[in-house]
N, CA and C atoms as a LAMMPS dump frame, in Angstrom:
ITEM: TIMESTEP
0
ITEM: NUMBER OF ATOMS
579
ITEM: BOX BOUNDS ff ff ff
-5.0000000000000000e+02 5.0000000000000000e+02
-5.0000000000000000e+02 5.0000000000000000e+02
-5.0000000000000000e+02 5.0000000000000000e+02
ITEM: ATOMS id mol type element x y z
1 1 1 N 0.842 -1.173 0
2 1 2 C 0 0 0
3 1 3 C 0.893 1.243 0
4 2 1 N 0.532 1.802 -0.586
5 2 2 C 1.543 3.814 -0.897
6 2 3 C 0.549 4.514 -0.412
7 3 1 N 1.637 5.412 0.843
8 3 2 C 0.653 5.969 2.127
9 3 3 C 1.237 7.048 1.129
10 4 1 N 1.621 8.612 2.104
11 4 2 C 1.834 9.301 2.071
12 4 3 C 3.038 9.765 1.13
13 5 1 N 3.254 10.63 0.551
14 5 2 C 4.176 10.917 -0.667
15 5 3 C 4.76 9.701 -0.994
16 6 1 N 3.584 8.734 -1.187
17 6 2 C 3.786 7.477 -2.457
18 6 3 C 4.804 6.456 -1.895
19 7 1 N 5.028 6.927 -0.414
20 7 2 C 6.49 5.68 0.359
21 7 3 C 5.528 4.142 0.576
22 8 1 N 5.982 3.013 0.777
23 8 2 C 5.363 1.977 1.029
24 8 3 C 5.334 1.839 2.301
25 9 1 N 3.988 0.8 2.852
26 9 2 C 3.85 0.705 3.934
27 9 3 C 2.85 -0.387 4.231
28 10 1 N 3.241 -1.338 5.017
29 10 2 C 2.742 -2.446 5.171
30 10 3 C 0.991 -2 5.934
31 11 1 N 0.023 -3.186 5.463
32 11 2 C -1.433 -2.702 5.722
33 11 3 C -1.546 -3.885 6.39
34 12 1 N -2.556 -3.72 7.342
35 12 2 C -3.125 -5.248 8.249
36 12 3 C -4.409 -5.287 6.693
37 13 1 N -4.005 -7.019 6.698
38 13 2 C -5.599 -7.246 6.037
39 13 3 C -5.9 -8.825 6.812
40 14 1 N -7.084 -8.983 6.557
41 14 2 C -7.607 -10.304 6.964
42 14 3 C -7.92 -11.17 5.895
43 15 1 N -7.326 -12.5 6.348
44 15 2 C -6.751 -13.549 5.384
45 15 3 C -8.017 -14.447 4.989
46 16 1 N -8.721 -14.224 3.955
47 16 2 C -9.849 -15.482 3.33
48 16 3 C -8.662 -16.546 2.869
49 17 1 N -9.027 -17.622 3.276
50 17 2 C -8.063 -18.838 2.793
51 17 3 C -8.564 -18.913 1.344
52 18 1 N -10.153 -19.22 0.803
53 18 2 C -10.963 -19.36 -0.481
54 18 3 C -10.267 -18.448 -1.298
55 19 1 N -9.371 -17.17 -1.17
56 19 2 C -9.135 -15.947 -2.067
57 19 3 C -7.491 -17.001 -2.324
58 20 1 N -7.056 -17.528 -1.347
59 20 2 C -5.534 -18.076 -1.321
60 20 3 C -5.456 -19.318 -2.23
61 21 1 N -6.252 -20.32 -1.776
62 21 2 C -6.215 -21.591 -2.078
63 21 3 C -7.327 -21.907 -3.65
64 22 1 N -6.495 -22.211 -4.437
65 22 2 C -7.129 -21.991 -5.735
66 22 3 C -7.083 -24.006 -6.783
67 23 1 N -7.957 -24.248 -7.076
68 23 2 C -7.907 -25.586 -7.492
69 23 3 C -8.941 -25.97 -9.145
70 24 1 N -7.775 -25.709 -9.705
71 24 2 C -7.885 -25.524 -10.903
72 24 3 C -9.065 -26.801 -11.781
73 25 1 N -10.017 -26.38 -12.484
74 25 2 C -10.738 -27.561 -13.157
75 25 3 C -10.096 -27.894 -14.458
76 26 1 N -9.503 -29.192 -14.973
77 26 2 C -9.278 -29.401 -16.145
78 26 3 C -10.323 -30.494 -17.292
79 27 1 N -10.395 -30.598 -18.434
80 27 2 C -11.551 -31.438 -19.068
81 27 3 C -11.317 -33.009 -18.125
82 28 1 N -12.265 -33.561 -18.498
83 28 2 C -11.926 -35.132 -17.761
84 28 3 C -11.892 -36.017 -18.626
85 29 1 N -11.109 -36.994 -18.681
86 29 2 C -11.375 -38.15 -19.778
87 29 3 C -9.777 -38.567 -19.932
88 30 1 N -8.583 -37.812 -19.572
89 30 2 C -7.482 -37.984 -20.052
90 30 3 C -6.476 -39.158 -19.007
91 31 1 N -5.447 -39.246 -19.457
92 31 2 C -4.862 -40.489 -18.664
93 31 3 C -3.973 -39.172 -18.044
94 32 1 N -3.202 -38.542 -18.926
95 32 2 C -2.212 -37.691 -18.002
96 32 3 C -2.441 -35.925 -18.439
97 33 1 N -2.46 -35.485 -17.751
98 33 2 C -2.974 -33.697 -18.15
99 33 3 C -1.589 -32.989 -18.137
100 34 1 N -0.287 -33.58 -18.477
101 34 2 C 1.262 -32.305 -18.651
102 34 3 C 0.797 -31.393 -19.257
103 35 1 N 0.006 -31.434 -20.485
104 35 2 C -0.004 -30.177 -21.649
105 35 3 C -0.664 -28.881 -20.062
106 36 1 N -1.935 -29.372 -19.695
107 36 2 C -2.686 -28.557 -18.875
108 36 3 C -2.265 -27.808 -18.53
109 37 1 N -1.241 -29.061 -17.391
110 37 2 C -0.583 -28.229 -16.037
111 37 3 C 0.637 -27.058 -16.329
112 38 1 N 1.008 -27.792 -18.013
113 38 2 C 2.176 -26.476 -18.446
114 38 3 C 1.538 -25.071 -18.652
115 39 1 N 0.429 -25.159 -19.104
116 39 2 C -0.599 -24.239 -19.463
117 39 3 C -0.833 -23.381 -18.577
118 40 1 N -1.347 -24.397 -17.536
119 40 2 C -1.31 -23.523 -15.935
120 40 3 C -0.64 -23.209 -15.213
121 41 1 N 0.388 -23.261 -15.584
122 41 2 C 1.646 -23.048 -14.484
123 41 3 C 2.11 -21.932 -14.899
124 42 1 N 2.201 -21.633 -16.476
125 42 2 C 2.406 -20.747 -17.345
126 42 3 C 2.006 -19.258 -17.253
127 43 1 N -0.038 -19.512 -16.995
128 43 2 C -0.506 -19.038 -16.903
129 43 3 C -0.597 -17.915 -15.348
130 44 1 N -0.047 -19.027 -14.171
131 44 2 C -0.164 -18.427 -12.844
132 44 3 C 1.053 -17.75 -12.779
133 45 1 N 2.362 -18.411 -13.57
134 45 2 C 3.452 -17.333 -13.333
135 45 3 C 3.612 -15.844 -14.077
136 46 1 N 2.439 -15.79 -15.398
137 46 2 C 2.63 -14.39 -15.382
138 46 3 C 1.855 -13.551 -14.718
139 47 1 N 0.503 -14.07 -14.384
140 47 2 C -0.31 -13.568 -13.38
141 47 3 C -0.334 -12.85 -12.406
142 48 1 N -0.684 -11.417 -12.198
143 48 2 C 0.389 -10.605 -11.095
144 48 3 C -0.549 -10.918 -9.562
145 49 1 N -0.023 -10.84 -8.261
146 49 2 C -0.88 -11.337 -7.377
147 49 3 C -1.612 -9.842 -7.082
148 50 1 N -2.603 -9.672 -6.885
149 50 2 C -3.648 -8.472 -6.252
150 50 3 C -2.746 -8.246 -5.181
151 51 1 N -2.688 -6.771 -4.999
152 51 2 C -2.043 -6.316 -4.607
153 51 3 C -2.762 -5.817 -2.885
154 52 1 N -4.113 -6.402 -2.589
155 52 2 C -5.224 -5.622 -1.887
156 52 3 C -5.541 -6.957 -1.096
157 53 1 N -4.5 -7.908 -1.05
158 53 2 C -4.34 -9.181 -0.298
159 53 3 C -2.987 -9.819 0.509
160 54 1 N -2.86 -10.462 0.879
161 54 2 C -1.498 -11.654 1.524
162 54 3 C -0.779 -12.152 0.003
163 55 1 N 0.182 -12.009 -0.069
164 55 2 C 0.893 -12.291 -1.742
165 55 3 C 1.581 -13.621 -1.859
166 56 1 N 0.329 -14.855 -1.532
167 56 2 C 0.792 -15.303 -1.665
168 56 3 C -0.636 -16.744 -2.44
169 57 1 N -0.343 -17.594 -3.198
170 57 2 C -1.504 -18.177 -3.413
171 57 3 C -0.952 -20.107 -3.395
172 58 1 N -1.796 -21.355 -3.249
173 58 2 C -1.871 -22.402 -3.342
174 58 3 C -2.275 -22.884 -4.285
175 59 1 N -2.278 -23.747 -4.824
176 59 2 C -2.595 -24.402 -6.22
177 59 3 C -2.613 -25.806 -5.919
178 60 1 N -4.047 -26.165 -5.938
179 60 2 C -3.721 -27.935 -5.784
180 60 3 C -4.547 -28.455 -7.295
181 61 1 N -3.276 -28.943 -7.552
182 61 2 C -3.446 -29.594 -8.62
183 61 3 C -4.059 -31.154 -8.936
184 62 1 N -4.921 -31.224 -9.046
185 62 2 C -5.458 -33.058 -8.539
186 62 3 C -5.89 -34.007 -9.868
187 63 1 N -5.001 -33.42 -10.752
188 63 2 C -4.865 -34.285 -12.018
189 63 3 C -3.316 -35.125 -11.751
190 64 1 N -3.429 -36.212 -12.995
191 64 2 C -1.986 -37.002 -13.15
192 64 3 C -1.587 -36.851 -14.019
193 65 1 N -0.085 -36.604 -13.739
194 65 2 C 1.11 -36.232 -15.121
195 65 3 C 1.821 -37.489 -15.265
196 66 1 N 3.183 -37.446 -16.364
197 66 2 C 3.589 -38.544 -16.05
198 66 3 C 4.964 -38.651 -14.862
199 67 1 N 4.616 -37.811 -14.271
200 67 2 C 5.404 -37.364 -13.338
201 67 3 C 5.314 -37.851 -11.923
202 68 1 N 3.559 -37.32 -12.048
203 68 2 C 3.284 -37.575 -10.464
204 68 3 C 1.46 -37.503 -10.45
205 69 1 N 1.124 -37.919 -9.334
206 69 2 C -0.086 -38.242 -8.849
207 69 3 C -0.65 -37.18 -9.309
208 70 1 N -0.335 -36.128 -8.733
209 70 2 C -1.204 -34.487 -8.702
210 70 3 C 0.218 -33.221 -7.828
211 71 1 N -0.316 -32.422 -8.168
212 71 2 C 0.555 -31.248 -7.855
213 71 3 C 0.462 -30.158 -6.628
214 72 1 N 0.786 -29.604 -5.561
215 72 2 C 1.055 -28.167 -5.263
216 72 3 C 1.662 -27.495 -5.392
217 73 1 N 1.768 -26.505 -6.027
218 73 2 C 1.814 -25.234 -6.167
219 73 3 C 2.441 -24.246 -5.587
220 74 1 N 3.034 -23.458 -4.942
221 74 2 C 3.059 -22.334 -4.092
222 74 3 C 3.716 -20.971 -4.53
223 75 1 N 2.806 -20.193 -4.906
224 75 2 C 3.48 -18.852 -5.682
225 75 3 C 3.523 -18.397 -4.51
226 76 1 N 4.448 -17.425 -4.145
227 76 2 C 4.81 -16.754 -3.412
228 76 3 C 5.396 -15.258 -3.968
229 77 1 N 5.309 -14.25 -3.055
230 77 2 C 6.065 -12.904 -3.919
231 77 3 C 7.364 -13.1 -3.226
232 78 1 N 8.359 -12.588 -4.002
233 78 2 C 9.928 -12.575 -3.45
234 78 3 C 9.665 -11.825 -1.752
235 79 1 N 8.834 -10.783 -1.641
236 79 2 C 8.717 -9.959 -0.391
237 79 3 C 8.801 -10.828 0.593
238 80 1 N 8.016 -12.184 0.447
239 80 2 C 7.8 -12.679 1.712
240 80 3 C 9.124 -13.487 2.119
241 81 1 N 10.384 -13.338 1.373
242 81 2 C 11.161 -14.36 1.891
243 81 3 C 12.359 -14.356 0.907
244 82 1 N 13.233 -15.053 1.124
245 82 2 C 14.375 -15.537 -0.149
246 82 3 C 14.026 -17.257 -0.417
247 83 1 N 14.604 -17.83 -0.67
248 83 2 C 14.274 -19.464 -0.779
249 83 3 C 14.952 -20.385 0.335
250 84 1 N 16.01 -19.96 1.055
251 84 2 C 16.571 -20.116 2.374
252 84 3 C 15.813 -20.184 2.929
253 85 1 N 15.026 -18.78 3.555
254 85 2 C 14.245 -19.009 4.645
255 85 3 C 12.578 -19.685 4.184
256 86 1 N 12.526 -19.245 2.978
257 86 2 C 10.914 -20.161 2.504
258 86 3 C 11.102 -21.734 2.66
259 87 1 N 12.571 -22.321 2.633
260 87 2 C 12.537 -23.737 2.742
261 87 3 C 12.839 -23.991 4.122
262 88 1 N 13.351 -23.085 5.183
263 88 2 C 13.854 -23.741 6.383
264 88 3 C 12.243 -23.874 6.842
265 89 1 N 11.298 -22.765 6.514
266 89 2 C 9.975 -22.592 7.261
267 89 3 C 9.112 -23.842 7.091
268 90 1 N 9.546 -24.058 5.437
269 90 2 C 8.389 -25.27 5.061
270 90 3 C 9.291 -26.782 5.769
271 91 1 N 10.402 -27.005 5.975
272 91 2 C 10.963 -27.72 6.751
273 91 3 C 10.893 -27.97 8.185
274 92 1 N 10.996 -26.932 8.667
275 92 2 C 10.672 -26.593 10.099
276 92 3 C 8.556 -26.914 10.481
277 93 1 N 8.259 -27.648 9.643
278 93 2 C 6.794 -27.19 9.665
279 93 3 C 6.331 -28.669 9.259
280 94 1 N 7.372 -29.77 8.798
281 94 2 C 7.186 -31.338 8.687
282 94 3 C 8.031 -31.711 10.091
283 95 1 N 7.422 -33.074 10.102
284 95 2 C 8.058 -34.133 11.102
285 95 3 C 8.216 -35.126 10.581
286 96 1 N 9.265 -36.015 10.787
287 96 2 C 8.998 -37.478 10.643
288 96 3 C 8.236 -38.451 10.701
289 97 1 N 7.809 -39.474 10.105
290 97 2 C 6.802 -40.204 9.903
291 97 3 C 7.148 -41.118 11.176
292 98 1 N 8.468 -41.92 11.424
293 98 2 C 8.478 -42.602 12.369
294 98 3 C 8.792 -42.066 14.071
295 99 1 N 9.017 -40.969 13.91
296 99 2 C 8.905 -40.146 15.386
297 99 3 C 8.403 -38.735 15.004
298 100 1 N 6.92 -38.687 15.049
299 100 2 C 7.38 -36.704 14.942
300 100 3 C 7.176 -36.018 15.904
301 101 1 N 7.837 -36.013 16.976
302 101 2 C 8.648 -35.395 17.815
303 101 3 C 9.822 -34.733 17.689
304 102 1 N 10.661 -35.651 16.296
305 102 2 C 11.891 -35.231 16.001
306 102 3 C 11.402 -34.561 14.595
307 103 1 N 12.429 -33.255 14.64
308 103 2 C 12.391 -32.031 13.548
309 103 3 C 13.047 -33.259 11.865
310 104 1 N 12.407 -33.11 11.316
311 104 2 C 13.043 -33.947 9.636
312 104 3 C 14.416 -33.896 9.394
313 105 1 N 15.063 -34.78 9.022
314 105 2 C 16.112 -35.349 8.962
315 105 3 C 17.014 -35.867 7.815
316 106 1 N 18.038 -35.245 7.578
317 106 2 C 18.224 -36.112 5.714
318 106 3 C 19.554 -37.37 6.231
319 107 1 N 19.18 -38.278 5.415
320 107 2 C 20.474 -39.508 5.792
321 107 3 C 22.149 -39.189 5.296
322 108 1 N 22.978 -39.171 6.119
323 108 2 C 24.052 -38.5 5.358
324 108 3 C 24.81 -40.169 6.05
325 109 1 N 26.43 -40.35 5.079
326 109 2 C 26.993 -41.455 5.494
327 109 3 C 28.113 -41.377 5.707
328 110 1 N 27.694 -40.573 6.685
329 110 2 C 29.234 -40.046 7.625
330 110 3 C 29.694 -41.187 8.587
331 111 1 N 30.919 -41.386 8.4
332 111 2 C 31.112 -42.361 9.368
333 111 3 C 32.019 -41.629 10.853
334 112 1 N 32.249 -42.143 11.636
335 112 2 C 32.87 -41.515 12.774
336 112 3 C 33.455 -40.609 12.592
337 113 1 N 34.613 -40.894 12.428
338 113 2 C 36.157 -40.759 12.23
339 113 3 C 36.081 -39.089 11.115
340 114 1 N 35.067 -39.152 10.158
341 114 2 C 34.455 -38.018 9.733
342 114 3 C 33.485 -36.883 10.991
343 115 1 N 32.971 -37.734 11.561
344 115 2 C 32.281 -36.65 12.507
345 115 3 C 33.111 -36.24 14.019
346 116 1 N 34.458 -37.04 13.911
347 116 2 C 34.777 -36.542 15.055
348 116 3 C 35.507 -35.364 14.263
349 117 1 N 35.982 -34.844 13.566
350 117 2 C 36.788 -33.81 12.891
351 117 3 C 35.415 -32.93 12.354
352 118 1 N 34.447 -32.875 12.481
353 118 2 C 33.396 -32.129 12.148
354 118 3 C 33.401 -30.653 12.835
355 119 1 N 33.719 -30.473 14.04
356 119 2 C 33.997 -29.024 14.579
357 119 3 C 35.186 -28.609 13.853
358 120 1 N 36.207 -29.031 13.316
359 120 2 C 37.102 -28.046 12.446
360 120 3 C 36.762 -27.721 11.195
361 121 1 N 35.793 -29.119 10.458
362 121 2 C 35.422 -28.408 9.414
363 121 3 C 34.17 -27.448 9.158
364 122 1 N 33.029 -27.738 10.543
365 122 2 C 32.16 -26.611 10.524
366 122 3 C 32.801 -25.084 10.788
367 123 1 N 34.131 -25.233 11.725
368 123 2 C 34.496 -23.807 11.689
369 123 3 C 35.725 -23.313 10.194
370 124 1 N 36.026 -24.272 9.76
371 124 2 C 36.432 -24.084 8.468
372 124 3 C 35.302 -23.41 7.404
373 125 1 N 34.01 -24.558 7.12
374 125 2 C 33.115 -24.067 6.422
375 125 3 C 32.57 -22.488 7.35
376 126 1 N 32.618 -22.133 8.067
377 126 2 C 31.816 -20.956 8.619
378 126 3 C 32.447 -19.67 8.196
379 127 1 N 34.189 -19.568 8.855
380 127 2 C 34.805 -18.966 8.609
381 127 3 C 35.245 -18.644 6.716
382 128 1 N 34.598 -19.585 5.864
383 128 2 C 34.616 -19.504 4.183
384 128 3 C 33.276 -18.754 4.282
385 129 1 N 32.134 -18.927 4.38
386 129 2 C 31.272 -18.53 4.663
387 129 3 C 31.209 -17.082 4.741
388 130 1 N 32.061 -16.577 5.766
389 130 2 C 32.16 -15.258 6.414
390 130 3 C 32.763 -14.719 4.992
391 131 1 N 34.068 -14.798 4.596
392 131 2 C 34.828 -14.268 3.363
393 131 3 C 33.81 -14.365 2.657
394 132 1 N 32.612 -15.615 1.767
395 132 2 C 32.101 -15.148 0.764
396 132 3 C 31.034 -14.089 0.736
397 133 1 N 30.552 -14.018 2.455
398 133 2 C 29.588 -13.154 2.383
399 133 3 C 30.043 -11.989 2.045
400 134 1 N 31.043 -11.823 2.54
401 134 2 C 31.321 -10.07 2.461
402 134 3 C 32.283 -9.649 1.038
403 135 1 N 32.681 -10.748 0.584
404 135 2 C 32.994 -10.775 -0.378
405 135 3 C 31.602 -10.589 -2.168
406 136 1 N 30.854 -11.164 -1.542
407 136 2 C 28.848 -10.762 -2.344
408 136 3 C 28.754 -9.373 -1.909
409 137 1 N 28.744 -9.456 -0.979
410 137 2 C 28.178 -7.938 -0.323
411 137 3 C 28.746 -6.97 -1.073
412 138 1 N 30.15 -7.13 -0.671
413 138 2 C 31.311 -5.519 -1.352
414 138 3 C 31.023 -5.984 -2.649
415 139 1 N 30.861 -6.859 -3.606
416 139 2 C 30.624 -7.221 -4.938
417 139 3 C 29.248 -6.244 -5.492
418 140 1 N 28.185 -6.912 -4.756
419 140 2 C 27.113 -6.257 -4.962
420 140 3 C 26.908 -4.605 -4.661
421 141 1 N 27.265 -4.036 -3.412
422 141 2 C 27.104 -2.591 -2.821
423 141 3 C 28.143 -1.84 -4.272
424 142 1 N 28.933 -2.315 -4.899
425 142 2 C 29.78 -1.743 -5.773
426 142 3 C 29.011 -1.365 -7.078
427 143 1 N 28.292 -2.912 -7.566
428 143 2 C 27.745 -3.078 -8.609
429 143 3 C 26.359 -2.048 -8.812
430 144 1 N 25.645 -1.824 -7.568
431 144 2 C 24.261 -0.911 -7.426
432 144 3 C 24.726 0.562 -7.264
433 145 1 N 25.733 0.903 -6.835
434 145 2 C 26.317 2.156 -6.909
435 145 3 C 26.983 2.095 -7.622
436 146 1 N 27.76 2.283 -7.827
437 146 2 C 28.649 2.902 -9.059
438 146 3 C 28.883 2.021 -10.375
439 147 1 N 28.491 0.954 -10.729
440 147 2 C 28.972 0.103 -12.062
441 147 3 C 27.91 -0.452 -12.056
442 148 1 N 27.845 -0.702 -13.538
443 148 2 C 26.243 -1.504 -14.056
444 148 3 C 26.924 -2.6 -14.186
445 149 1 N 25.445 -3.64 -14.256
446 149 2 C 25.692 -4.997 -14.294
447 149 3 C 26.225 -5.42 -15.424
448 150 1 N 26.654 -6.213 -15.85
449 150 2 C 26.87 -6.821 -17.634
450 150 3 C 25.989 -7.324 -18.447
451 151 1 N 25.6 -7.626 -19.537
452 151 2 C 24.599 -8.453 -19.678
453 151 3 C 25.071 -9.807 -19.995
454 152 1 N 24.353 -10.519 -19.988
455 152 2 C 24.747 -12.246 -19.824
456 152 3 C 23.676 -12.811 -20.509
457 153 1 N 23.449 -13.764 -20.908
458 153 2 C 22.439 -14.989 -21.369
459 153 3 C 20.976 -14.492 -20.468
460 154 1 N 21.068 -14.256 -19.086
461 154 2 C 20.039 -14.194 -18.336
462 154 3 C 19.442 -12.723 -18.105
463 155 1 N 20.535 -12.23 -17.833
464 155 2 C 20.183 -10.303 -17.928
465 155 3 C 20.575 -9.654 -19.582
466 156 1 N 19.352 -9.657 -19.809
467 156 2 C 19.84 -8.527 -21.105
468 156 3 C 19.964 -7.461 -21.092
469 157 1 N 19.924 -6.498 -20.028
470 157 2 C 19.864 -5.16 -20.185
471 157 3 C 18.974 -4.234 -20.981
472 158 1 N 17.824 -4.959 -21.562
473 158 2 C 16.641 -4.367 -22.387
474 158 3 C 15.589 -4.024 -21.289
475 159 1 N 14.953 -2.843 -21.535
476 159 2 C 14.065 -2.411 -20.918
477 159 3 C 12.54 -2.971 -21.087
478 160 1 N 11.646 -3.415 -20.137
479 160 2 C 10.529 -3.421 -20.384
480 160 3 C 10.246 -4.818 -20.623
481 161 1 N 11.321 -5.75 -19.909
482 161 2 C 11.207 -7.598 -20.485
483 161 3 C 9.925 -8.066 -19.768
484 162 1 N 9.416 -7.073 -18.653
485 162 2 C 8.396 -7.862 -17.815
486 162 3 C 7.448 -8.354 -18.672
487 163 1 N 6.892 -7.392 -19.3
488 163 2 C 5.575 -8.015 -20.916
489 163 3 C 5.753 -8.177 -21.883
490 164 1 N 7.191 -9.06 -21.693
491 164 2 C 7.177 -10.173 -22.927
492 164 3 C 6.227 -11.362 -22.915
493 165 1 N 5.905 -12.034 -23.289
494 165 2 C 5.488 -13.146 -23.374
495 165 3 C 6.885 -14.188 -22.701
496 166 1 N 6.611 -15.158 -21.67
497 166 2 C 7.392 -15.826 -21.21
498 166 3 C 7.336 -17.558 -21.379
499 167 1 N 7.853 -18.337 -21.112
500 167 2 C 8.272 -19.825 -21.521
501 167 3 C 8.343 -20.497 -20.515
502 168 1 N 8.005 -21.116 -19.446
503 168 2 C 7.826 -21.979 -18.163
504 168 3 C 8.854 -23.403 -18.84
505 169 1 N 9.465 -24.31 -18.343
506 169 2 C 10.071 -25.129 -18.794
507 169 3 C 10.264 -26.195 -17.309
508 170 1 N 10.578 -27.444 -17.433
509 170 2 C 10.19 -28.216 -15.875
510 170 3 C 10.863 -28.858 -16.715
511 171 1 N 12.064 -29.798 -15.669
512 171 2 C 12.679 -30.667 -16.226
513 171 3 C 13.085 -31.787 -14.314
514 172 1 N 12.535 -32.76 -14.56
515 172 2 C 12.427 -33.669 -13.504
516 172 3 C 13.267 -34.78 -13.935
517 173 1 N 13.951 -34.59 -12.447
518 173 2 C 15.199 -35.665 -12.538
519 173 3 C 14.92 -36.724 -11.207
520 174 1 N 15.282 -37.901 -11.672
521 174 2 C 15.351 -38.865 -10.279
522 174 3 C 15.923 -38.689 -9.795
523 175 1 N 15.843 -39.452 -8.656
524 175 2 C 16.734 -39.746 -7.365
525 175 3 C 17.994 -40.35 -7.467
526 176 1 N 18.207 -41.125 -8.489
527 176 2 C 19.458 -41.286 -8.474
528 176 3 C 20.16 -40.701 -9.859
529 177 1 N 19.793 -40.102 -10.517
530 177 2 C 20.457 -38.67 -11.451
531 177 3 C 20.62 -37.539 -10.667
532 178 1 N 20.025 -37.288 -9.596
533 178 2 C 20.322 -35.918 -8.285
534 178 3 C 21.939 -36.851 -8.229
535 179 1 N 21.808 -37.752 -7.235
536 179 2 C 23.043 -38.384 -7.153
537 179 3 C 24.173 -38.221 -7.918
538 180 1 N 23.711 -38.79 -8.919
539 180 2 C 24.555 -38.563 -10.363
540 180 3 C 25.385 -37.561 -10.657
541 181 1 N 24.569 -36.338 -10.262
542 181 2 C 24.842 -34.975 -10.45
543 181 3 C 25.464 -34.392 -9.605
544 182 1 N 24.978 -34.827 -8.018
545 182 2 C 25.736 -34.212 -6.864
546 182 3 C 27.654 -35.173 -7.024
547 183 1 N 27.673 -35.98 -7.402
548 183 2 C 29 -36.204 -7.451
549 183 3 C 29.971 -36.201 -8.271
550 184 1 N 29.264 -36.067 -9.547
551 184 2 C 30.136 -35.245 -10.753
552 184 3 C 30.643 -33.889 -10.338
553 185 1 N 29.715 -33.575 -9.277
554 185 2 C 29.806 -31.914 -9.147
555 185 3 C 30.556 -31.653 -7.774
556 186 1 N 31.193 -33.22 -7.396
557 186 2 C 31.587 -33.194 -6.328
558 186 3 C 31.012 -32.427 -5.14
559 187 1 N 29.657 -32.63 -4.633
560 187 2 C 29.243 -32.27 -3.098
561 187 3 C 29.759 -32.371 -2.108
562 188 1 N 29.605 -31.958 -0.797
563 188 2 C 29.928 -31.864 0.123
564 188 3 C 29.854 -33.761 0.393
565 189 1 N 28.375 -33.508 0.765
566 189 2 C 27.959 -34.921 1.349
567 189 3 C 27.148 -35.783 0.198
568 190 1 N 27.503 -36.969 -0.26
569 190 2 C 26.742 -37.912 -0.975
570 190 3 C 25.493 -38.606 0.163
571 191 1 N 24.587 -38.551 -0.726
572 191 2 C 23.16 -39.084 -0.05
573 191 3 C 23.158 -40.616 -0.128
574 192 1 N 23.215 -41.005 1.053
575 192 2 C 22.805 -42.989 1.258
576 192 3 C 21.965 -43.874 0.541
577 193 1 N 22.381 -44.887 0.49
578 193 2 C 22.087 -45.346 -1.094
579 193 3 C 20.729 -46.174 -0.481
């Protein structure tokens, strides 16, 4: 909302879930609906969210691709978050199936002898950490003041790209091509087989 000489300013509104949670009808008769859901996915990402609400919407998708059963969704505006904290929240917000008491858990196959040397390399990784941040930071604070960006494959430097017409693209990989990928690319930690 733009209060006073047009500055922004956050508004209380009250949340209809029915305005949030949106569940798309597609024809019936088909074995798998991809064309649809590209259609719709397409369709919700150029879609701007109302601006006179919570910016954020659900999508349950309850057709089958050849992907998967059915789909959710979750558009979100960048405002509410970066993808760090949008995934620690949606993480922080499951439990485990066989205790949920305990916060979710990924299997790593660390053996001892690796975790007893784990405090030098968490303060190794922390202290890298520290250098790259401030190393982004002074990168970036440089780049917004005084030097323009370059253009690249992804930034063109053309004005006005928002109403182009845009291209949605989904490319789903298994579980063991993630693998595949995390160790060509040499990861930290390989995931248990």
């Amino acid at each position: 909302m733009k209060g006073e000489h047009r500055i922004s300013k956050w508004k209380r509104v009250q949340v209809k879930l029915e305005d949030h949670i949106k569940v798309p009808i597609f024809p019936d008769g088909l074995e798998f609906y991809d064309d649809y859901m590209q259609e719709y996915l397409a369709k919700i990402a150029i879609d701007r969210l109302p601006e006179d609400r919570p910016l954020w919407d659900v999508h349950i998708i309850k057709y089958p691709t050849k992907n998967a059963a059915g789909a959710l969704v979750f558009k979100l505006h960048h405002s509410l978050g970066d993808g760090f904290s949008l995934m620690s929240a949606l993480f922080s917000s499951v439990r485990r199936a066989d205790d949920p008491s305990l916060p979710l858990t990924f299997p790593t196959n660390e053996s001892s002898l690796v975790q007893k040397w784990g405090l030098w390399k968490n303060l190794s990784n922390a202290f890298s950490m520290c250098i790259n941040t401030v190393r982004d930071f002074s990168s970036s604070l440089l780049i917004s003041s005084i030097a323009k960006d370059s253009k690249t494959p992804i930034r063109s430097g053309d004005f006005g790209i928002e109403s182009r017409p845009i291209t949605l693209s989904t490319v789903t990989f298994s579980l063991s091509e993630i693998k595949q990928i995390k160790s060509k690319l040499k990861g930290v930690r390989s995931m248990k087989k």
